[in-house]
Backbone as CSV, one residue per row, in Angstrom:
resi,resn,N_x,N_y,N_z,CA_x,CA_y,CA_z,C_x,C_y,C_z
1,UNK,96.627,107.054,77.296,96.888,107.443,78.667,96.481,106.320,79.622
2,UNK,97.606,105.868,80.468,96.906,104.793,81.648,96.611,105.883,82.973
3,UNK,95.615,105.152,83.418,94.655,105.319,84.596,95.358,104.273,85.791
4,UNK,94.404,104.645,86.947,94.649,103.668,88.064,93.987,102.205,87.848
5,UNK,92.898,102.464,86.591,91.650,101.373,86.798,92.421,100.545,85.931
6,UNK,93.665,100.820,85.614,94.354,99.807,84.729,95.157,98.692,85.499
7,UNK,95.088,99.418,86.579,96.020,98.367,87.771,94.780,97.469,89.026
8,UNK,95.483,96.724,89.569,94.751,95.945,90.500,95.567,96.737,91.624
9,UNK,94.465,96.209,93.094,94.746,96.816,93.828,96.168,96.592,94.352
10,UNK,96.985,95.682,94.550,98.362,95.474,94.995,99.172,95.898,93.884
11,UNK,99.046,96.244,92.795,99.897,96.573,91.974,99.590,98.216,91.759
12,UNK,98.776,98.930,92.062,98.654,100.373,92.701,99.386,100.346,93.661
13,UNK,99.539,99.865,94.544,100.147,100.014,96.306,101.427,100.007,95.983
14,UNK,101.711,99.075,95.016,103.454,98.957,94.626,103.605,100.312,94.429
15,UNK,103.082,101.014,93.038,103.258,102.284,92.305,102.925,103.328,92.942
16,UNK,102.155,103.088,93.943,102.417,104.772,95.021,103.135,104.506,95.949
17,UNK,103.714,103.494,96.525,104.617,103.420,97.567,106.115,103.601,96.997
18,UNK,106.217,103.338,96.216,107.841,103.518,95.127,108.240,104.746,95.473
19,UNK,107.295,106.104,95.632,108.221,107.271,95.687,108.458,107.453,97.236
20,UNK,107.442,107.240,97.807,107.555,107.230,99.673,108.866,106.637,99.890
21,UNK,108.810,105.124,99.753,109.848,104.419,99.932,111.214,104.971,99.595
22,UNK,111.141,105.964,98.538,112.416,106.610,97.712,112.567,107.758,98.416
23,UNK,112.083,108.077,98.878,112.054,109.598,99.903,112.684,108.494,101.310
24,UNK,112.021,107.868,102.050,112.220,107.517,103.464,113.531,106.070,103.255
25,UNK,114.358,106.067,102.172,115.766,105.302,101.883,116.370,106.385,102.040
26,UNK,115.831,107.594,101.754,117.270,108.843,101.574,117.157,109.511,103.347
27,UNK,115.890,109.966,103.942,115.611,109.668,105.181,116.639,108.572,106.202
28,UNK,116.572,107.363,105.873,116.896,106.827,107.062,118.804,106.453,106.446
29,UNK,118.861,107.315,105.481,120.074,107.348,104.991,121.095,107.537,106.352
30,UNK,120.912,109.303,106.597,121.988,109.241,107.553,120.885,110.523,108.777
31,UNK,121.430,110.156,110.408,120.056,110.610,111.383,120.193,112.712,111.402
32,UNK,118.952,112.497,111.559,118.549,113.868,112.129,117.937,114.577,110.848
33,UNK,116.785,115.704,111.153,116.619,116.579,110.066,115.115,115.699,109.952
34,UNK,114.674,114.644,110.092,113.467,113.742,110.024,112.572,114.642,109.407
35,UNK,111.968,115.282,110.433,110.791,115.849,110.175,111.028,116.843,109.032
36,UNK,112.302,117.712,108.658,112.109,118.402,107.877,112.242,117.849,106.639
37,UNK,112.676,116.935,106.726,113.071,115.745,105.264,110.996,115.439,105.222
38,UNK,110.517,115.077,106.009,109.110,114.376,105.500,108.568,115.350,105.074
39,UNK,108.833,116.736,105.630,108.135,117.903,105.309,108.459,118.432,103.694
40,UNK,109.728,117.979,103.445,110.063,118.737,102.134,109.324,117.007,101.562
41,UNK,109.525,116.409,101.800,108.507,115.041,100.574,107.135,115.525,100.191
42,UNK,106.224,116.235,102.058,104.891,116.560,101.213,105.101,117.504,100.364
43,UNK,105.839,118.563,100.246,106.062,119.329,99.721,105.859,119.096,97.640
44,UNK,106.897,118.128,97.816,107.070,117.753,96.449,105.478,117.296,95.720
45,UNK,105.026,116.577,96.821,103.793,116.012,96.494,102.499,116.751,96.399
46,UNK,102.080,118.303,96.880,101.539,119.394,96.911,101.885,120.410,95.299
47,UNK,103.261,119.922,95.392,103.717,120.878,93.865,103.508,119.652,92.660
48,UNK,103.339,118.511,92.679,102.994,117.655,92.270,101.097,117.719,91.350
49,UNK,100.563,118.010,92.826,99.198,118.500,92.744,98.781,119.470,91.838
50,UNK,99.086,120.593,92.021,99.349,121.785,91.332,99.741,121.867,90.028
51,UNK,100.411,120.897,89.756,101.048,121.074,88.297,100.139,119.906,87.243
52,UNK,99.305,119.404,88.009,98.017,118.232,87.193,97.702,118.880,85.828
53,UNK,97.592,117.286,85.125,97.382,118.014,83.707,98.357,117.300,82.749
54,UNK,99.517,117.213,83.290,101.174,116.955,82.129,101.096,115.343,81.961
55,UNK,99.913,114.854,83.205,100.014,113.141,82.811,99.241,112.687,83.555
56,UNK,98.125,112.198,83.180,97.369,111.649,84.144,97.559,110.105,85.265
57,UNK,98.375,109.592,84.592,98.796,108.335,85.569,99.884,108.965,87.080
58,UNK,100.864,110.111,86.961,100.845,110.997,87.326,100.215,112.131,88.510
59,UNK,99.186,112.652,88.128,97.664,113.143,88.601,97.619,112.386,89.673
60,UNK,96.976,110.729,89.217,96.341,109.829,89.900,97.085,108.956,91.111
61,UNK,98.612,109.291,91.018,99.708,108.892,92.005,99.630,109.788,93.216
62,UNK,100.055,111.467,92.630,99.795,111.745,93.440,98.588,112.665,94.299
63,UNK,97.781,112.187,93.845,96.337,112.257,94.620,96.119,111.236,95.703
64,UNK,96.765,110.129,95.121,96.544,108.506,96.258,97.337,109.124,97.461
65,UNK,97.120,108.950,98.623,97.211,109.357,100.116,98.809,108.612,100.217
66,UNK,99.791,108.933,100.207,101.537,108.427,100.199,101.080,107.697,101.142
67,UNK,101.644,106.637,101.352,101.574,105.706,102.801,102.811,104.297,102.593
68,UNK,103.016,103.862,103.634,104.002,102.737,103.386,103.721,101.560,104.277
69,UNK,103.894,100.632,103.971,103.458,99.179,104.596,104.700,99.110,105.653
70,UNK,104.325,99.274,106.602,105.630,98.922,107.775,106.308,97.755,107.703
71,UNK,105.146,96.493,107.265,105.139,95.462,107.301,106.361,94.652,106.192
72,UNK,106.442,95.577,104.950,107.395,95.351,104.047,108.372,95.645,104.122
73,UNK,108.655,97.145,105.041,110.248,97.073,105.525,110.563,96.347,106.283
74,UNK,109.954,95.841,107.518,110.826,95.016,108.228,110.905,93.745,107.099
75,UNK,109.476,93.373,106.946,110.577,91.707,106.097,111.563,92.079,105.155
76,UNK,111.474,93.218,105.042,112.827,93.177,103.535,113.964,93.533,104.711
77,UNK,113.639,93.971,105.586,114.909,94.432,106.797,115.221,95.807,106.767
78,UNK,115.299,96.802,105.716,115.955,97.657,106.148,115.363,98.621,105.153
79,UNK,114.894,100.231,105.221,113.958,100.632,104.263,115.235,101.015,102.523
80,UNK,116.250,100.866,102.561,116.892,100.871,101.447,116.381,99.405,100.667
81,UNK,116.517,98.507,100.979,116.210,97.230,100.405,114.699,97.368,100.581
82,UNK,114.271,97.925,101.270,112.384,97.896,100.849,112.334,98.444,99.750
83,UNK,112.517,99.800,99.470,112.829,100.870,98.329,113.209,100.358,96.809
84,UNK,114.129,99.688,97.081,114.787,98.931,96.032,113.757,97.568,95.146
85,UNK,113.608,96.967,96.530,112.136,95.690,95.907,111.404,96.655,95.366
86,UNK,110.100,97.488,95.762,109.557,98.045,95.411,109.452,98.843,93.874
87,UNK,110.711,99.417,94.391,110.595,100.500,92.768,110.753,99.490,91.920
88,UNK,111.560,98.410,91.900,111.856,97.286,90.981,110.641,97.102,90.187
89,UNK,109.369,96.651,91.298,108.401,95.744,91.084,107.648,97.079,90.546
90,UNK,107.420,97.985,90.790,106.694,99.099,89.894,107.006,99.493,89.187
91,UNK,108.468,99.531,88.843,108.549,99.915,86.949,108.482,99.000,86.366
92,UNK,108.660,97.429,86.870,108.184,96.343,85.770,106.647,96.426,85.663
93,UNK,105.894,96.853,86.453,104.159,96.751,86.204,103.931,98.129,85.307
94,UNK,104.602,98.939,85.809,104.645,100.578,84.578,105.085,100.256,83.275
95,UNK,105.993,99.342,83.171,106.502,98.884,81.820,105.516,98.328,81.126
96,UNK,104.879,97.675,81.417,103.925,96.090,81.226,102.590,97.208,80.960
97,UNK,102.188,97.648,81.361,100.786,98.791,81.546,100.765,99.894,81.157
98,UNK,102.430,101.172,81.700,102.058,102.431,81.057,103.084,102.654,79.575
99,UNK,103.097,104.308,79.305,103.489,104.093,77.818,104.808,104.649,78.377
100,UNK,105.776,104.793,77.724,106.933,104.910,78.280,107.567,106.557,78.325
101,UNK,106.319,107.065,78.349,106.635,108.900,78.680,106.482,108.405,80.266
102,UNK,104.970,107.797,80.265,104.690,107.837,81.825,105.440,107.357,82.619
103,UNK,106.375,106.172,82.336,107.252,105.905,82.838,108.341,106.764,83.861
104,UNK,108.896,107.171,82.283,109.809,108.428,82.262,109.542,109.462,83.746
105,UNK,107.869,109.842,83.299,107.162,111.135,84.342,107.490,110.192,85.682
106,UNK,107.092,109.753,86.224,106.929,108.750,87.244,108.606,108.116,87.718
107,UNK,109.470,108.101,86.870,110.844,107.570,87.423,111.599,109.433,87.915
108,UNK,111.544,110.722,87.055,111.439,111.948,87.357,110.556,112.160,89.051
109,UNK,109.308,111.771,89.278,108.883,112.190,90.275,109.537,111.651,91.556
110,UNK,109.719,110.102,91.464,110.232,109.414,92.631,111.947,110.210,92.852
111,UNK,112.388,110.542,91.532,113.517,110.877,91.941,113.702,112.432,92.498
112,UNK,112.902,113.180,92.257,112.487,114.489,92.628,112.227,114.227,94.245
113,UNK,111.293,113.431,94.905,111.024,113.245,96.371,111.978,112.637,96.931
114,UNK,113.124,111.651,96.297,114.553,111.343,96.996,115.219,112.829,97.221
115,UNK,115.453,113.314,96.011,116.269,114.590,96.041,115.799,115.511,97.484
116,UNK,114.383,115.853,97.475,113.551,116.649,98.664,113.915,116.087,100.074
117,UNK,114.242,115.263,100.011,114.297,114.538,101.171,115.974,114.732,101.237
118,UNK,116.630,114.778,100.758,117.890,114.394,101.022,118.655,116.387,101.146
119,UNK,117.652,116.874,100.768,118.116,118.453,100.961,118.031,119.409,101.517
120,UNK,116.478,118.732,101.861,115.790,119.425,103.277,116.324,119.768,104.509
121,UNK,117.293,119.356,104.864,118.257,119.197,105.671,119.854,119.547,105.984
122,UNK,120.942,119.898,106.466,121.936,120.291,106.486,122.450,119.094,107.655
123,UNK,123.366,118.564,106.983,123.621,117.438,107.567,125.547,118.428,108.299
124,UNK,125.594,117.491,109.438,126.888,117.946,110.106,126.793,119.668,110.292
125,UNK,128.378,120.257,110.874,127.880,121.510,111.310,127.519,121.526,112.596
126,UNK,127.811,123.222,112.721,126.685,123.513,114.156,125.719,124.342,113.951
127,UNK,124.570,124.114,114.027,123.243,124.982,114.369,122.706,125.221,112.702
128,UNK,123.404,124.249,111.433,122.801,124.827,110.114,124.252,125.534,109.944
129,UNK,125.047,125.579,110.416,126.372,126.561,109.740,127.642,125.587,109.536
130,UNK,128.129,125.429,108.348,128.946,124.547,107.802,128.627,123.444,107.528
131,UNK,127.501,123.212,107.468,126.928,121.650,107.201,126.999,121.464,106.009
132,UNK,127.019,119.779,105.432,126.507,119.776,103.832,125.215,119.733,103.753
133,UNK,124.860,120.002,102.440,123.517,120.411,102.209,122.866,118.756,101.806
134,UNK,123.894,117.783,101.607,123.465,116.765,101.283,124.604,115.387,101.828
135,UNK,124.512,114.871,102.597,125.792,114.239,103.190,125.807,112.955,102.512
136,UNK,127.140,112.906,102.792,127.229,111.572,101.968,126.758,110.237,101.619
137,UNK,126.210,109.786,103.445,125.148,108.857,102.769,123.969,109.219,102.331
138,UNK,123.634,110.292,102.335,122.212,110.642,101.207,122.721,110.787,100.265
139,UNK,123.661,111.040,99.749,124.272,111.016,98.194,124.178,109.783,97.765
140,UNK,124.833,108.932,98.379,124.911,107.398,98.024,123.821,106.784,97.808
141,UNK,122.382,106.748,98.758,121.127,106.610,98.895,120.898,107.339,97.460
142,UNK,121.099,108.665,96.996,120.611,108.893,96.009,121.153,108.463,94.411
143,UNK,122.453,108.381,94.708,123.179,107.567,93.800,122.707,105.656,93.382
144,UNK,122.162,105.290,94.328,121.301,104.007,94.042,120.074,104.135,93.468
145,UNK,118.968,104.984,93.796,117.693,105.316,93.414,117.959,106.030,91.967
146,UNK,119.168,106.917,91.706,119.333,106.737,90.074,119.764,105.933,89.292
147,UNK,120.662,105.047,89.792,120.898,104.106,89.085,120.130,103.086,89.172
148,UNK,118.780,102.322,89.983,117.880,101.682,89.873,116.916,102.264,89.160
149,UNK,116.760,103.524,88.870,115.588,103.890,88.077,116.514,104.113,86.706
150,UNK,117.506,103.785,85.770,117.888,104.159,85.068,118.128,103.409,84.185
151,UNK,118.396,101.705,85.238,118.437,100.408,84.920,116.816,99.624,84.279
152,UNK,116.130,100.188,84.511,114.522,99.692,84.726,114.106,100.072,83.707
C-alpha cells in the first residue's frame, strides 16, 4: 500500500490537485450552474470520506484539503490545459510510486468529480425545464479527462 510519505511535497500537490483541476475543466467548460457544480465536487469528496478503507493512498487524497494553484492555470492559460498538465504529471508519479489498483482507484475518483461537476447542473432551458443534464461542452471536457486518464 502507498502512503503520502511516499511522495515529496510537490509531487503530493500534483496528486491532489489532478481531481480539482478535473472537476473545475468540466466547470469552466460551458457558464452558469458554478456554485452548484463546486457543490456537487465537495460532495463527491465527503462520499469519498465515508467510504475510507478500499485504499489508503485514496483515504489520504481525499483527506488533503482540495485546493488549486491559481498560479498554474494562468501560466498554462486556460484551466483545461492546466488539468491536462497536471493529471499527466500525476499518473506518471502514481505509476512510478503506486501499485496499479491505486492507480486504477485514483483515475475512477478524478473521473467521478469531472462527472459531479458536469451534472450538477442543467445546462440551457428555462428555469431547469428542458435543459441538458450535461451540455455539450461538458461532454467534450469529459470526453478528454477519459481519454487522458485511459491513455496514462
Amino acid at each position: 500500500m502507498t502512503t503520502k510519505a511516499a511522495f515529496n511535497a510537490e509531487e503530493w500537490s500534483t496528486i491532489v490537485e489532478g481531481p480539482v483541476l478535473a472537476g473545475l475543466r468540466v466547470v469552466a467548460a460551458d457558464r452558469g450552474g458554478t456554485i452548484r457544480e463546486s457543490v456537487a465536487v465537495a460532495r463527491v469528496y465527503t462520499a469519498a470520506r465515508k467510504e475510507q478503507g478500499q485504499s489508503e493512498l485514496l483515504d489520504e487524497i481525499v483527506a488533503s484539503p482540495p485546493s488549486v494553484d491559481s498560479e498554474r492555470i494562468k501560466s498554462a492559460g486556460d484551466p483545461a490545459t492546466a488539468a491536462s498538465q497536471r493529471l499527466s504529471e500525476a499518473l506518471r508519479i502514481l505509476g512510478e510510486k503506486a501499485t496499479p489498483d491505486e492507480v486504477e482507484a485514483y483515475k475512477r475518483f478524478v473521473l467521478s468529480v469531472a462527472e459531479a461537476a458536469a451534472r450538477a447542473h442543467k445546462e440551457g432551458g428555462f428555469i431547469g425545464i428542458g435543459g441538458k443534464e450535461v451540455s455539450e461542452a461538458e461532454q467534450a471536457a469529459l470526453d478528454q479527462i477519459s481519454a487522458e486518464l485511459s491513455t496514462a
